[in-house]
N, C-alpha and C positions, 0 to 999 in steps of 0.2 A: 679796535681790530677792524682793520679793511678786509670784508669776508664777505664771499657772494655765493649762497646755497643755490646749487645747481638744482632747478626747477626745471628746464629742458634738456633733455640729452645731447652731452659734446662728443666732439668725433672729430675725428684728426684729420689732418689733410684730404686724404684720397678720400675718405668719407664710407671706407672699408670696413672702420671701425667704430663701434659705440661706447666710451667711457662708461663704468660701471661707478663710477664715485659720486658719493653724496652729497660732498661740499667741493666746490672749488676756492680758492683762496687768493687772494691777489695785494699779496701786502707791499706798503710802500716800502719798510726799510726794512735792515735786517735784524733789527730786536724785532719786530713783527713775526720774520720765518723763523726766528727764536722760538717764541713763544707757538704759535703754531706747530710746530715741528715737537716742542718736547710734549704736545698736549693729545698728537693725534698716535690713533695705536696705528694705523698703517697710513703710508701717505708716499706719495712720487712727487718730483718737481715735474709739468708739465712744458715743454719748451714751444719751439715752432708747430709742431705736430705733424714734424714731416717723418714720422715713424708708420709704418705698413703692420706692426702688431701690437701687441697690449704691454711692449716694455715699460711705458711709460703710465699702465694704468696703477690705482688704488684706489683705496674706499674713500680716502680725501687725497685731491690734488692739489697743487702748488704752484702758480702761475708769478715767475719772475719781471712780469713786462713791465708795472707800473713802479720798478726800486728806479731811483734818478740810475742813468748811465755812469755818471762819475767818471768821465776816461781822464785817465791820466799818462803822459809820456813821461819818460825815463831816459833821456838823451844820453847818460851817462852809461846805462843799464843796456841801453838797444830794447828797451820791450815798452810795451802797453798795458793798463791796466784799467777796468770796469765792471761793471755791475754786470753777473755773465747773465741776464735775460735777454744783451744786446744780441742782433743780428751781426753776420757778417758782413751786410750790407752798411751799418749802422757804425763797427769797427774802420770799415774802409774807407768812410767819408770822412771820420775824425783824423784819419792816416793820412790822407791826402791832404787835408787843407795843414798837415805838421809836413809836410814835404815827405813821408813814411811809407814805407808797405809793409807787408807779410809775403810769404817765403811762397805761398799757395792759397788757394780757394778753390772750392770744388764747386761743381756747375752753377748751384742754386745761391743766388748771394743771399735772398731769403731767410736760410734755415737757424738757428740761434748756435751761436758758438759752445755754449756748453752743451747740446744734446748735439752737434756733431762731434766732439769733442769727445764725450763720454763712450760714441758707440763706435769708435775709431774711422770715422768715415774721412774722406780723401780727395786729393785733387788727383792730377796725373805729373809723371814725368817721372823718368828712371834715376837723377840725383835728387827728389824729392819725397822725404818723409810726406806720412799721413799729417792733417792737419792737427792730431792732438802732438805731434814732437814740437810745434811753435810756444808748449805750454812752459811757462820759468815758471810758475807759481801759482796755486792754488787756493783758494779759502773754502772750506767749506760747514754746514750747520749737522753734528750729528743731533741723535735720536734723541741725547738727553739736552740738546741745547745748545751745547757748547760748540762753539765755535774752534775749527782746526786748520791749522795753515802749514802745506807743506812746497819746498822748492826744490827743484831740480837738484839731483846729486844728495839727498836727503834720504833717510831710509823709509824705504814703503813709497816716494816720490810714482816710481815707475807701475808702482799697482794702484795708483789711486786716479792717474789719470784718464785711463780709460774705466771708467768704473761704473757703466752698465744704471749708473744712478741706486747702486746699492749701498754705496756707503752713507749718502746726506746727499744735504741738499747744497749745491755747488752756491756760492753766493758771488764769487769774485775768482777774474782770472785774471794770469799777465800774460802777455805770449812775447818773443819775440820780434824786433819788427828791423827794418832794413831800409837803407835809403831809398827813395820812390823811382821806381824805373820802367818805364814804356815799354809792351810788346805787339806784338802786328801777330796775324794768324791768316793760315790759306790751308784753303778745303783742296785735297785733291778726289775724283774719282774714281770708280772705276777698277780697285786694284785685283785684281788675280789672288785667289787664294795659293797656288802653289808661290808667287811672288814674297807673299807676306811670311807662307812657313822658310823658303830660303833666307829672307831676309829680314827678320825680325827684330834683330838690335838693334840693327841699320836703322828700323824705321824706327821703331820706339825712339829711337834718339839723335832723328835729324834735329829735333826741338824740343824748347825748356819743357813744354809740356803739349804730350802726341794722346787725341784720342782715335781708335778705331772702330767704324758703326758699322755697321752689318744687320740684316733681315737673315741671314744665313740662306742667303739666294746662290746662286752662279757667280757670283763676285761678291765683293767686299764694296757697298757702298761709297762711305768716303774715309779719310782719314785727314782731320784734323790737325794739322801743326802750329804751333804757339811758340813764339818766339823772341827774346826780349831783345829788343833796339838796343843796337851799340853805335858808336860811332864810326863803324864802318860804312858803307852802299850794302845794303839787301841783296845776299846774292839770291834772285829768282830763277826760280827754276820749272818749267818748263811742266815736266812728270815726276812722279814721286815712282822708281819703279814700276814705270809701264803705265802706273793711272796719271790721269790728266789735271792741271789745274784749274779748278772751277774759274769761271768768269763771270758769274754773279756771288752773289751773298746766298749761301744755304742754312735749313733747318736740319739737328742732326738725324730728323725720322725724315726721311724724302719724298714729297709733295707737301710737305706744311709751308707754309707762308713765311719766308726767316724774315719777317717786318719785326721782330719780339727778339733775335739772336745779337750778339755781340758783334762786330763789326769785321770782317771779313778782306779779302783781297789784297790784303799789305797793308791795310792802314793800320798805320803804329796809333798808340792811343794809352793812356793809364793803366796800370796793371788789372787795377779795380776794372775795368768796363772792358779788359780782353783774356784773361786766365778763368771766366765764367763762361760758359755756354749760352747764357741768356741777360740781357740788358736789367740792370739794376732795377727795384722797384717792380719788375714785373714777375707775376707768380702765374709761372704755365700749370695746365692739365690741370686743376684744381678739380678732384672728384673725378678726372677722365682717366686713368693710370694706375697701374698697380707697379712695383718692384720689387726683384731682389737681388741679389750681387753674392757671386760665389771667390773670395780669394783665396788663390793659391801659391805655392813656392816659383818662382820664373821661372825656374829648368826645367820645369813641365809647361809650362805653356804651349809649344804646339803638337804636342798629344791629348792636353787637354781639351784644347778649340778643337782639334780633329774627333774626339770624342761627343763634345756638343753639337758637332755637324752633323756627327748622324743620326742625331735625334733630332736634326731639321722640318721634316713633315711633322712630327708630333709639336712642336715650337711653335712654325710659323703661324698656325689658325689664332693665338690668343697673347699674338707679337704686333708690340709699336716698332721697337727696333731695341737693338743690344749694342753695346758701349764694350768696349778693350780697350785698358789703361795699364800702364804698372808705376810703381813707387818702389822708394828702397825700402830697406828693412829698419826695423826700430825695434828697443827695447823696453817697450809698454807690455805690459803685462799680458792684457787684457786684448790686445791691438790686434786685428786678423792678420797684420806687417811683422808678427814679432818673430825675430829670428831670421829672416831670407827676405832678401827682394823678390818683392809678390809681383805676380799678374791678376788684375779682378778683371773679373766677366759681369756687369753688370746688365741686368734683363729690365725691361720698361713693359709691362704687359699690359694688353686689354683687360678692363673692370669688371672683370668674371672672375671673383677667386674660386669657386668650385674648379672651374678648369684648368685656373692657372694651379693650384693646388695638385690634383692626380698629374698635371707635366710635370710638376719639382721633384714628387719622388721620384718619377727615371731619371730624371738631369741629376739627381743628387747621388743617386747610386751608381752613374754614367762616371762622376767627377770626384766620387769617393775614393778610387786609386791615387790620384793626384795632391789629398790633403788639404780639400779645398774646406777654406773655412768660409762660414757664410755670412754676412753684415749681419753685425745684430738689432738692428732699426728696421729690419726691411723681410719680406716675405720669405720664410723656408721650414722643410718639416721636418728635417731634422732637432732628434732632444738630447738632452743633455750627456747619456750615455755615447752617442756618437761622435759627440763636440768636442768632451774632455779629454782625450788622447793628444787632439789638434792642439792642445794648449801645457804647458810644462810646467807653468808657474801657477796653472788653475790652483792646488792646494794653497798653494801661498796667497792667492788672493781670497779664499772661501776663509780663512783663518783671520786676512785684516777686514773681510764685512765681518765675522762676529767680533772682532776686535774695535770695531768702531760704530757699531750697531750690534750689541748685546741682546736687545730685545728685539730685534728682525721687524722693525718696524718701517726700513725702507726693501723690507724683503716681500715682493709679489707672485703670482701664481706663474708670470713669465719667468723669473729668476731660477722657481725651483723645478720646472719643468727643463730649460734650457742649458742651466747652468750646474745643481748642484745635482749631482751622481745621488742615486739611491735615496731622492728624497719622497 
């Protein structure tokens, strides 16, 4: 058994948090997370640690990094398959050097595809699923050991992929993938809020995938367009209604240094190194940052940003900057996407949770009209009683964790605070 009994307290990215587990675990193969898995009474898979609360904790943890990768293509299939402790970063190099991509990637190339995966997290773009719909197939280690494997169009397929890491311990994933294809991105500034509520489609969907940053100042900072290279000429353009196109390279919180951002002003370049907000291999803010990300139905979106504006004075003292994205809708169970193409507001805070904490309640009861659901990786204080309405298929996923975990031994004090009613 490759087992390394945690002597120093771990903590997760932001460094927000301190693991309360005993042992951590690092096995190489998976008769290893076999045997570990049926032996421990509670237990999480630990992935990137790029989670803001204690989803991911237990009394023993489970660390994926050291199983070999295993990738393998499927040229017939269109998908990918590996050992899920890979990064997305880690996916994307194998992808490239097969001539391949993936559909999306969300800012961070860093974070491990099974715990983005699990907690429905996302890139941008209005004909783009979150990153768990690229999932064909699944493997995963329940509580008594046994190993289960389910694929798209299968039953229980759609409540097992976002699965909150309640069901086991995910060992193996496939996703789909797609011939390899170049996009360019340009920053524009400057935009007018009344511009973006007029024109909102418009913007979200001049490109494959639009983000919007904002301080929630007098304007709207910049907004981000991503674009995949065709064989056409680039038609450039000039302003993005009314804002202007940047002429250097920017950071998406403005004054930081974009030397660390993915490459800017037209240059077309690999999907991998321009659908990220930040250059491969590099892991911003580490311990400077807090977040959390509220999604909602898109037909609210500009009642609901008008609603977060007015809680701007109370916002801006314990704000890096805030991110506006939308995706379509998916049929994950579990997915803050399921049902409506969403709009998420995503928040980057200063490393103060006490303060950032007493703002979430009003933001959250500010965005309660609108059925905003909130990233479950990432800071909010909302529990489980005000969650479960947001979700239709919650029973039917609370019936396949005990269906697949009898003895609730991938079940934590985050699960039953967040997720299950009246526990």
């Amino acid at each position: 058994m490759n087992q390394l009994s945690a002597t120093a307290a771990e903590r997760n990215w932001a460094g927000n948090y301190t693991y309360r587990a005993r042992k951590l675990h690092r096995p190489t193969s998976v008769d290893q997370v076999q045997e570990i898995v049926a032996n421990a009474q509670k237990v999480r898979v630990l992935g990137s640690r790029h989670s803001f609360n204690d989803i991911a904790d237990s009394d023993e943890l489970l660390s994926l990094s050291a199983i070999p990768p295993d990738i393998r293509v499927d040229r017939q299939a269109s998908t990918v398959s590996f050992a899920a402790g890979l990064s997305y970063g880690g996916v994307a190099e194998a992808l490239m050097a097969e001539g391949l991509a993936l559909h999306n990637l969300a800012s961070l190339p860093h974070i491990s595809v099974a715990g983005a995966v699990a907690t429905g997290t996302h890139g941008s773009g209005d004909a783009n699923g979150n990153l768990a719909t690229a999932v064909a197939r699944l493997e995963l280690v329940t509580s008594s050991g046994e190993i289960v494997t389910a694929s798209r169009g299968e039953p229980h397929f759609d409540g097992m992929v976002v699965g909150l890491g309640a069901l086991g311990a995910v060992t193996r994933m496939t996703l789909d993938v797609e011939p390899a294809y170049d996009a360019r991105q340009r920053v524009f500034e400057g935009l007018e809020w009344k511009a973006l509520f007029e024109h909102f489609d418009e913007i979200t969907s001049c490109g494959y995938s639009v983000s919007i940053f904002t301080r929630w100042g007098t304007r709207i900072d910049q907004v981000w367009v991503k674009s995949r290279v065709t064989n056409a000429p680039e038609s450039v353009r000039s302003d993005l209604f009314g804002a202007v196109a940047s002429t250097v390279d920017r950071h998406p919180i403005v004054g930081v240094d974009a030397v660390n951002c993915s490459p800017q002003l037209g240059r077309p370049g690999p999907w991998s190194e321009r659908l990220p907000h930040f250059r491969m291999g590099f892991t911003p803010s580490v311990g400077e940052e807090l977040q959390s990300e509220y999604l909602l139905p898109r037909h609210h979106a500009v009642p609901a940003i008008e609603a977060v504006r007015a809680l701007a004075d109370q916002i801006r003292p314990v704000l890096q900057g805030c991110e506006i994205r939308t995706m379509t809708a998916d049929q994950l169970w579990m997915s803050p996407a399921y049902g409506h193409d969403t709009v998420g507001i995503h928040f980057t805070w200063q490393p103060d949770q006490p303060r950032v904490e007493s703002v979430l309640v009003d933001l959250e009861a500010a965005l309660a009209p609108f059925h905003a659901r909130p990233h479950w990786g990432k800071l909010f204080a909302a529990r489980a009683r005000a969650i479960a309405p947001l979700y239709e298929r919650l029973p039917d996923f609370i019936r396949l964790v005990e269906h697949l975990d009898p003895r609730g031994a991938f079940r934590n004090p985050w699960f039953e605070a967040r997720v299950v009613v009246g526990a």
